[in-house]
Structures are given as structure tokens and as C-alpha cells.
C-alpha positions as CSV (number, residue, x, y, z in Angstrom):
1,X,-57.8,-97.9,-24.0
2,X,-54.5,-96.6,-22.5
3,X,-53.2,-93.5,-21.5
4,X,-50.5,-93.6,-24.2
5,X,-46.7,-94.2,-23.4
6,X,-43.8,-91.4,-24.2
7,X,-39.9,-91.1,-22.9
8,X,-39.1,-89.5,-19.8
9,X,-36.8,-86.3,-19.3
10,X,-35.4,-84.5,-16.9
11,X,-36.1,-85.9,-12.9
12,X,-38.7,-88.0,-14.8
13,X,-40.6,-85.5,-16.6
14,X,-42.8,-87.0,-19.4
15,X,-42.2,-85.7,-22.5
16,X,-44.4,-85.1,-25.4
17,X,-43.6,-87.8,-27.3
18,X,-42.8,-91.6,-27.7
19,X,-38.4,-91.9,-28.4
20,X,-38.2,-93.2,-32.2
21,X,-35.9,-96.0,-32.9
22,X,-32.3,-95.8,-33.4
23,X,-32.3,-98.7,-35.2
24,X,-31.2,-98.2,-39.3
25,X,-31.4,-94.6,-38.4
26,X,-29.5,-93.8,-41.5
27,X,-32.3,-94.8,-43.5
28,X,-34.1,-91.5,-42.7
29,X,-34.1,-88.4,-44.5
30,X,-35.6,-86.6,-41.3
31,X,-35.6,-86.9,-37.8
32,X,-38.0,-86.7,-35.0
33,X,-42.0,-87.4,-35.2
34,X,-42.1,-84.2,-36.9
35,X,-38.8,-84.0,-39.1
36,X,-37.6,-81.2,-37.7
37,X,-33.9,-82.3,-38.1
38,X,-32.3,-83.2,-41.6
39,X,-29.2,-85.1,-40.9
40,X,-28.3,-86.8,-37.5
41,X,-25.6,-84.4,-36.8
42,X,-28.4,-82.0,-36.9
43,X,-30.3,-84.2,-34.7
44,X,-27.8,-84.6,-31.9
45,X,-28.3,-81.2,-30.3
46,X,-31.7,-81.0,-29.9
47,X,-31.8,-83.9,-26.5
48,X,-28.4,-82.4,-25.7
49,X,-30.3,-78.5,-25.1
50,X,-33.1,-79.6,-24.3
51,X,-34.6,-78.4,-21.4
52,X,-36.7,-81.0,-20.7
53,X,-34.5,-83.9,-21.3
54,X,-30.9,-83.3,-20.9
55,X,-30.9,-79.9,-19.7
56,X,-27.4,-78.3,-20.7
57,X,-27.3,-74.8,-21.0
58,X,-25.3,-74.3,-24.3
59,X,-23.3,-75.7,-26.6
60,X,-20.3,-74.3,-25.6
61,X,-20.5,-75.9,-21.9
62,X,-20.7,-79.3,-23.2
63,X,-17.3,-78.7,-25.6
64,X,-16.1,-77.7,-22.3
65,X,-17.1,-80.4,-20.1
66,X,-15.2,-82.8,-22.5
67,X,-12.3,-80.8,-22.9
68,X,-11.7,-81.2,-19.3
69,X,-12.0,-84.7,-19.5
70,X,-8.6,-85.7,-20.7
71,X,-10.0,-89.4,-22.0
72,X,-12.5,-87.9,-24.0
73,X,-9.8,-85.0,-25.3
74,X,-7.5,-87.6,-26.2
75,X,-10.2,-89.9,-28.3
76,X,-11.5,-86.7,-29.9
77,X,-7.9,-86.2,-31.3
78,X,-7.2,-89.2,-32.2
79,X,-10.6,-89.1,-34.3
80,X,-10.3,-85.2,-35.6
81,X,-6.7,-84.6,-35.1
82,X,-5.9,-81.1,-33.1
83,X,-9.4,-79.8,-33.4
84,X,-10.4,-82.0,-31.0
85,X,-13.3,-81.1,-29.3
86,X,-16.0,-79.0,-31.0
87,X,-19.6,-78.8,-31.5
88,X,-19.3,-79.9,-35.2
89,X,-17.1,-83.0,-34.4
90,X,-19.3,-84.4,-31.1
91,X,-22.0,-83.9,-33.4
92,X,-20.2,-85.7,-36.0
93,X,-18.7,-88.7,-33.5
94,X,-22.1,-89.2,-32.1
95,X,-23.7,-89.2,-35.6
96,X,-20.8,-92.0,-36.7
97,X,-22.2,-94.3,-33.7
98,X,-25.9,-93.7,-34.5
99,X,-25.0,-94.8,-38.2
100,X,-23.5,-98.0,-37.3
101,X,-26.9,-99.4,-35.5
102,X,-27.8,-101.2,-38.5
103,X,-30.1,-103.8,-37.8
104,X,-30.3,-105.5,-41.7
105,X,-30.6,-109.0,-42.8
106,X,-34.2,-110.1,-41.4
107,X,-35.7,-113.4,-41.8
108,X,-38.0,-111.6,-44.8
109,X,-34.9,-110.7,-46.4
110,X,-33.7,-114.0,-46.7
111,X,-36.7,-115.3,-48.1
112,X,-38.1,-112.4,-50.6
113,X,-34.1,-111.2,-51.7
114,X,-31.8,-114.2,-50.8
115,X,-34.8,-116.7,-51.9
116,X,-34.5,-119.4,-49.2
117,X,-37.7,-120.4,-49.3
118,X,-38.4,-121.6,-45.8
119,X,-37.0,-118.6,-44.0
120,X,-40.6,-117.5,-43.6
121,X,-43.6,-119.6,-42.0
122,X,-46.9,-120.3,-44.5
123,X,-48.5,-117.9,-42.5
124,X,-45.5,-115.1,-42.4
125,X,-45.9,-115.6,-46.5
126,X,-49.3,-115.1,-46.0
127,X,-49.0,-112.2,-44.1
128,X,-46.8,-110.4,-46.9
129,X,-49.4,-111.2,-49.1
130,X,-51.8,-109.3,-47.0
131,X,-49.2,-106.3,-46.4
132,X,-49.2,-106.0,-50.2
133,X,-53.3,-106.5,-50.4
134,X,-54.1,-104.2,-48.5
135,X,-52.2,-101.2,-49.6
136,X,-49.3,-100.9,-46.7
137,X,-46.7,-100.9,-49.2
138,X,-47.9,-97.3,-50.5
139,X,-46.1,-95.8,-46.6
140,X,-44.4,-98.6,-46.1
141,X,-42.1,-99.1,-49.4
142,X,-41.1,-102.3,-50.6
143,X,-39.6,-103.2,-54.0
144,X,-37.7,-105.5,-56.2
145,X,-33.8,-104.8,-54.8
146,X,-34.3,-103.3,-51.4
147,X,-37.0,-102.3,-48.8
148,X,-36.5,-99.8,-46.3
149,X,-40.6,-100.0,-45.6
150,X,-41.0,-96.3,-45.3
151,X,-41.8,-93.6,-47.6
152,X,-40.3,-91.0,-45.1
153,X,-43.1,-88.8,-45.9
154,X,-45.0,-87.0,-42.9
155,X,-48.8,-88.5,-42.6
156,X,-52.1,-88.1,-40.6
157,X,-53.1,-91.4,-39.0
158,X,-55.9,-89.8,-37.3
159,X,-54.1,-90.9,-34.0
160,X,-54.1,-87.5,-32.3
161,X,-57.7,-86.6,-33.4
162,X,-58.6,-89.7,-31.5
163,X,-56.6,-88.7,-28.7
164,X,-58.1,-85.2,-28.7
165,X,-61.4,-86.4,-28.2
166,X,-60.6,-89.3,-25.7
167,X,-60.9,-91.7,-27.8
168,X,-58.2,-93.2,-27.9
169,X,-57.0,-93.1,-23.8
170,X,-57.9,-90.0,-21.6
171,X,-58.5,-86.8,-23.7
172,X,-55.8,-84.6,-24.5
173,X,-55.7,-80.8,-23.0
174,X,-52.7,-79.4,-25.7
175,X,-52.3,-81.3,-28.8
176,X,-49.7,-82.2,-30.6
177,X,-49.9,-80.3,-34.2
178,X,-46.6,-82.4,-35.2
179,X,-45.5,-81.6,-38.6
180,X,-47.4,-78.4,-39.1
181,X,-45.2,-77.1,-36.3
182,X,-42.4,-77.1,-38.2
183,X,-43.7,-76.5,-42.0
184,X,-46.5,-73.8,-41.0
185,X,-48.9,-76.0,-44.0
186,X,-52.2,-77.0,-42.4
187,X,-51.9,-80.0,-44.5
188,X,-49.0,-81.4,-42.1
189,X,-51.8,-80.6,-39.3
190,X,-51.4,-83.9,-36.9
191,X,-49.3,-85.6,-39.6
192,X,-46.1,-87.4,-38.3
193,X,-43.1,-88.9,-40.1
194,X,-43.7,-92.8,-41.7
195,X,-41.9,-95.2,-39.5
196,X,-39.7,-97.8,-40.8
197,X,-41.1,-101.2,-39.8
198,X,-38.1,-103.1,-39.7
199,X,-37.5,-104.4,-36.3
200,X,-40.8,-103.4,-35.6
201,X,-41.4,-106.2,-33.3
202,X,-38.8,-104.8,-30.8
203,X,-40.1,-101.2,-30.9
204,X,-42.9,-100.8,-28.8
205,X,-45.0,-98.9,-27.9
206,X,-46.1,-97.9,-31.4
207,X,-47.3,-94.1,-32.6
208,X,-46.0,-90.6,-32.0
209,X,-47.5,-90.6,-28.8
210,X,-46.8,-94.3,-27.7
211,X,-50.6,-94.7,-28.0
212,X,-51.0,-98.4,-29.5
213,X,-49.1,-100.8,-27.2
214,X,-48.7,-103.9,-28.7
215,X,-48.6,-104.5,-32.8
216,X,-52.3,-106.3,-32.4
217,X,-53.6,-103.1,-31.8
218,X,-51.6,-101.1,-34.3
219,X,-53.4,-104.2,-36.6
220,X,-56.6,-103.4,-35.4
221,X,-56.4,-99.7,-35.4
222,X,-55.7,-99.2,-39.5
223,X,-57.9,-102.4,-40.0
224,X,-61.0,-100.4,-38.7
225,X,-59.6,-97.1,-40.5
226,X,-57.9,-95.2,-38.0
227,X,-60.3,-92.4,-36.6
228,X,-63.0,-90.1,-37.9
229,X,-60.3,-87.7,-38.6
230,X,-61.7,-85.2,-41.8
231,X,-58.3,-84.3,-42.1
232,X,-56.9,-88.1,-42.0
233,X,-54.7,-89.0,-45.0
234,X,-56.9,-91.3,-47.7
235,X,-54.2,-94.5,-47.4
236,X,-55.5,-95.0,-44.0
237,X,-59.0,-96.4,-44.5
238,X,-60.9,-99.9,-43.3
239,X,-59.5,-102.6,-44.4
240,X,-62.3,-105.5,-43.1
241,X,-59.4,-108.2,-42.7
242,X,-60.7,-111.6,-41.2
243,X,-59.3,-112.9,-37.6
244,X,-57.1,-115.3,-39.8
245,X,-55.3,-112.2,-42.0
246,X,-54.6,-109.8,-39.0
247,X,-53.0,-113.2,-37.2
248,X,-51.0,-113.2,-40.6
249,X,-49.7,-109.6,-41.0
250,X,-48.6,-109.5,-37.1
251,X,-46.7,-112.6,-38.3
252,X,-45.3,-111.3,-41.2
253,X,-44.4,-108.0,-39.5
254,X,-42.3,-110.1,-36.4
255,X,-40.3,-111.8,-39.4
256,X,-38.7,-108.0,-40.0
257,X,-36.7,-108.5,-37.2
258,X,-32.8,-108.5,-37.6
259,X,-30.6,-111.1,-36.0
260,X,-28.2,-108.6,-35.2
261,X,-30.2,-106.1,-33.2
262,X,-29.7,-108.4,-30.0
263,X,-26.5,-108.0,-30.6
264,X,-26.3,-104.2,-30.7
265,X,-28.3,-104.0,-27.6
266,X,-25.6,-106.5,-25.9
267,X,-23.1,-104.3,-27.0
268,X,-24.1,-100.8,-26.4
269,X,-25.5,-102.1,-22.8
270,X,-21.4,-103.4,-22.1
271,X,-19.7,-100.2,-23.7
272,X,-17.6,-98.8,-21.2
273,X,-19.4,-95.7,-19.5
């Protein structure tokens, strides 16, 4: 049991909420745990306002913070010609950045699509074997010319029900209602957006609420059924795997990792600041 893991705001304020990946964020069709942006331009405003993470007052005093700054005025016309800088085209230029943090071309890839067939380990194939077994594919999609292993639907993993109760770490005072705060449907009550698992290895810790720390106990948590949730959606159910098939899928899961995510983290980390 753990307390749970989120990001940290402003003068290190936890937040509500574990940071999704920005990995293949293009892949989305919504943003945040609970969708509440639909495009990443969309999605670049809400940290930038926020008051609890990077606390500027308005829109209109970060145009004019980079106005002032003649080497981001000058790369902001070079990019959008006179305009320069405006809300629509930081949006836009941070958007453009987020987009090229692909992380494609995974070990999986080049066994199931490019069929080398020792790209994967025995017990990686195995693993896939179980991942299809056991019904993951039906959130996490997968088919025969491309697999972005997400649905991008909005589900109830029973997570915050467990949390709620103290079940899963200490109990929760103020739940998290996630996607019925946006769509007002008590359906979407505790439901969060599907994750894509590629590079899923790398993204830890796991869950809206940074809950699950390590991808044995994400494993374990949907092999045993998630919680008691009534409301829980029907995919997540018990799944009885042996010790030898959840050693398997956690293989098979690590083998989603891209080769070229260590190489966007080496460059974003020596972009000039």
C-alpha cells in the first residue's frame, strides 16, 4: 500500500493528479486524466493559468512577457511572420514541440509488424499471447497495421473507489470524480482516460492518481479485478493468471519501449533554456 504519487505545483504544492506522458502525445484525441482538452493547443493553457502549477495571471501577461524578450520575439517571427507573439501561436509553437515526442519503433514492432522474429524473447511472445488472452486488447487496441494500445475512451478502473475507502493507500477526504467533472454523465463517475502503453516501462508511477508504483502491481491489480467498485467498467474483471503469465505480460509490456525515447529525453534535457 502507498500513499499514491502525483506532480508537484506551485512552491511544491501537490496536485491532484499523476502528470500523463508526453510521449506520442499526438496519438490522443483528449487530454488530461479526464479529457477535458481536445487538441494540444487546447491543452497548453491549462498548466500555463493554472493556479496551482504555473500560476500566471492571464493570457495576455505571458504574450507580454515574451514580447519583451527580444530572442523569443525574434523566433516567434521567424515561425509566424509579423504576428509574432500571440496566444494562438505559443499555443501553436508549444503544440508543434509536443508533437514531435514521438517515441515509435519498439522492439514489439519489429517483431509483430517488421517480422524479425527474435526481436522479442520466448517469454515477451508469451506475454503478447497473454495480453491478447486475457482481454487487454479491448482498452488497449492492437490490430493488423498499427497499434496505438489505447481506445482513448474514459474508463472506471475501480482505482479511486479503492482509494476512497483506504484501500488502496491512506483514504481519500475529496475524491476525484474525473471524467464526470467534465461530461456531467454519472456514467463517467471515477472514469479516466485509457492510457497508451507504449513506453510504458518508462512511465511510472501508473494510474490517475500515481497509485500503482511499479508495472507488477498494475499486473496484479487488474489480475485480481481491480476493486469492488459497482460502478467499475465490466473489462476489468479477475483474470486468475499463474506466477509464470504475470512474469510474461510485465515482459511483454517492457518490450513497448522505443529506442528513441532516451534520446528525446537527452535532447530536451540539453535544449538551451
Amino acid at each position: 500500500m502507498n500513499a499514491g504519487t502525483v506532480a508537484f505545483g506551485r512552491g511544491g504544492q501537490a496536485l491532484r493528479r499523476n502528470s500523463p506522458t508526453l510521449l506520442n502525445a499526438e496519438l490522443a484525441s483528449t487530454f488530461f486524466h479526464d479529457g477535458r482538452a481536445g487538441t494540444l493547443e487546447e491543452q497548453v493553457w491549462f498548466p500555463l493559468l493554472s493556479q496551482s502549477e504555473m500560476w500566471n495571471p492571464s493570457a495576455e501577461s505571458v504574450v507580454g512577457r515574451l514580447r519583451y524578450r527580444r530572442d523569443y520575439a525574434e523566433l516567434f517571427r521567424r515561425a509566424f511572420g509579423e504576428e509574432g507573439v500571440t496566444r494562438k501561436n505559443i499555443a501553436a509553437a508549444i503544440a508543434a514541440y509536443e508533437r514531435t515526442l514521438v517515441a515509435a519503433e519498439s522492439r514489439f514492432d519489429r517483431w509483430f509488424y517488421g517480422k524479425e522474429a527474435d526481436a522479442l524473447t520466448t517469454e515477451e511472445q508469451a506475454g503478447f499471447t497473454v495480453f491478447n488472452w486475457s482481454g487487454c486488447t479491448a482498452c488497449h487496441a492492437v490490430d493488423a497495421t498499427h497499434a496505438i494500445f489505447t481506445d482513448n475512451r474514459f474508463r472506471n478502473t475501480g482505482v479511486e473507489w479503492a482509494r476512497i475507502r483506504g484501500e488502496l493507500g491512506p483514504k481519500k477526504t475529496e475524491p476525484d470524480l474525473g471524467r464526470f467533472e467534465i461530461s456531467g454523465r454519472p456514467e463517467d463517475r471515477h472514469a479516466f482516460r485509457t492510457p497508451s502503453l507504449r513506453n510504458v516501462a518508462l512511465t511510472a508511477p501508473y494510474m490517475h492518481d500515481g497509485s500503482l508504483q511499479t508495472l507488477r502491481e498494475v499486473v496484479d491489480w487488474y489480475d485480481r479485478g481491480g476493486s469492488g467498485d459497482p460502478g467499475k467498467d465490466p473489462m476489468v474483471h479477475p483474470l486468475r493468471l499463474s506466477e509464470t503469465q504475470k512474469r510474461q505480460l510485465e515482459a511483454f509490456l517492457r518490450s513497448l519501449t522505443s529506442d528513441s525515447a532516451a534520446v528525446l529525453a537527452r535532447t530536451a534535457r540539453s535544449a538551451p533554456q
